[in-house]
C-alpha positions as CSV (number, residue, x, y, z in Angstrom):
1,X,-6.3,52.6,37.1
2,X,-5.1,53.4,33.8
3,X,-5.4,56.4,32.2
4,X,-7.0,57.3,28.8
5,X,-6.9,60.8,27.7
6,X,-7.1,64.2,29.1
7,X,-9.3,66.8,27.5
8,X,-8.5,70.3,27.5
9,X,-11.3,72.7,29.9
10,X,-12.1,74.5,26.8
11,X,-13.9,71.8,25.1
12,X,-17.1,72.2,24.5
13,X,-18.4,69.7,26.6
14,X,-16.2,70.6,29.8
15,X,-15.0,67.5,29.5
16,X,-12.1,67.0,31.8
17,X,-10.4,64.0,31.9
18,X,-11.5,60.1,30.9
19,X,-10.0,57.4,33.2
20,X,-10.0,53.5,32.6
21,X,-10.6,51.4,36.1
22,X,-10.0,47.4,35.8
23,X,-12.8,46.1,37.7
24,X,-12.8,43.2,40.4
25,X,-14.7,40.8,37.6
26,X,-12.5,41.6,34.8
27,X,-14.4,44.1,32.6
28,X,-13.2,47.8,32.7
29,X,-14.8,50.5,33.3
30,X,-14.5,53.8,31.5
31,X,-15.3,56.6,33.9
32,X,-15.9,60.6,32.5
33,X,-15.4,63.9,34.8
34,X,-17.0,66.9,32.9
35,X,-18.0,70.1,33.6
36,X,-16.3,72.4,36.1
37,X,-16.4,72.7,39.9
38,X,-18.5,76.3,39.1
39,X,-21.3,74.5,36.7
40,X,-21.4,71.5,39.0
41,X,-19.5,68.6,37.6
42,X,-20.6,65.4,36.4
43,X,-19.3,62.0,36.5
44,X,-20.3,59.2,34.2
45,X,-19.0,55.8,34.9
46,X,-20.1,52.8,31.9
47,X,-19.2,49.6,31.2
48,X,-18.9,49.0,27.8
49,X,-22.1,47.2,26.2
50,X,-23.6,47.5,29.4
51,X,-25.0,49.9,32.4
52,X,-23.9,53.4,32.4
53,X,-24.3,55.5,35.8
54,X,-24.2,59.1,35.8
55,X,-23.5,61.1,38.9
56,X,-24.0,64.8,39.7
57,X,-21.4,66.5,42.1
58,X,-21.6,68.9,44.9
59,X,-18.6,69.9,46.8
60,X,-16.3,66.6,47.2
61,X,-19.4,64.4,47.0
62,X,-21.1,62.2,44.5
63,X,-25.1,62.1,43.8
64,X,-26.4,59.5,42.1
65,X,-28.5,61.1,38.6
66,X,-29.4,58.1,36.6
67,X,-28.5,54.8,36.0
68,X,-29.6,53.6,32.2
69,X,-29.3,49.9,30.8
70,X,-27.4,49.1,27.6
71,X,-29.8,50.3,25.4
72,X,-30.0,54.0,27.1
73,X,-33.3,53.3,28.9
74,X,-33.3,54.4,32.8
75,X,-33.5,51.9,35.1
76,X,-33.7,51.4,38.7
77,X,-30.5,49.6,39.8
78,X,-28.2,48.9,43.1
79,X,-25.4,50.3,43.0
80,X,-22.4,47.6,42.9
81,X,-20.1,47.3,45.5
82,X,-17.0,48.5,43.1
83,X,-18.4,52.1,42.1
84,X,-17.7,53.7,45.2
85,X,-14.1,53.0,45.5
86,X,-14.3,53.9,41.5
87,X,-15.6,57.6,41.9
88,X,-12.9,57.8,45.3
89,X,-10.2,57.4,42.6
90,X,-11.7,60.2,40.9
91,X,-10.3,62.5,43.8
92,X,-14.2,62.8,45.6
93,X,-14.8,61.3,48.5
94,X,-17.7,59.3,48.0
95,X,-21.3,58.5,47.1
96,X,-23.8,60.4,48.9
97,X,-26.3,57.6,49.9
């Protein structure tokens, strides 16, 4: 895991870090913590050109909100096998299923 940037908790958007993960198949994935742990965070994990996943937080767990296709549409979609492991690098520990 590789890391991008780190935004400041004063930006706007509570944005507070941006991570890159190297996935199993080759692509990376760019994963987004925002918000803070008093305005329930979020995590958004996307693949560039491709499915983006959004997940609420509460406590040390992740909820799955959304998952939208390339073009931003919601879809109804598995999750793959590497997300998990993703969002446990993110310091939570896991999906709540």
């Amino acid at each position: 895991m590789s890391r991008i940037a780190t935004r400041s908790e004063s930006n706007a958007t509570n944005s507070l870090e941006e991570i890159a993960v190297d996935l199993p198949d080759g692509r990376t994935a760019r994963v987004e913590i925002t918000g803070l742990p008093t305005n329930h965070a979020r995590v958004d994990v996307r693949i560039p050109n491709g499915r983006r996943w959004i997940f609420g937080v509460n406590g040390d767990i992740a909820g799955l909100v959304m998952v939208l296709n390339q073009n931003g549409q919601r879809v109804d979609d598995e999750l793959p096998t590497w997300i998990e492991p993703v969002i446990q690098r993110t310091g939570l520990k896991g999906i709540d299923s």
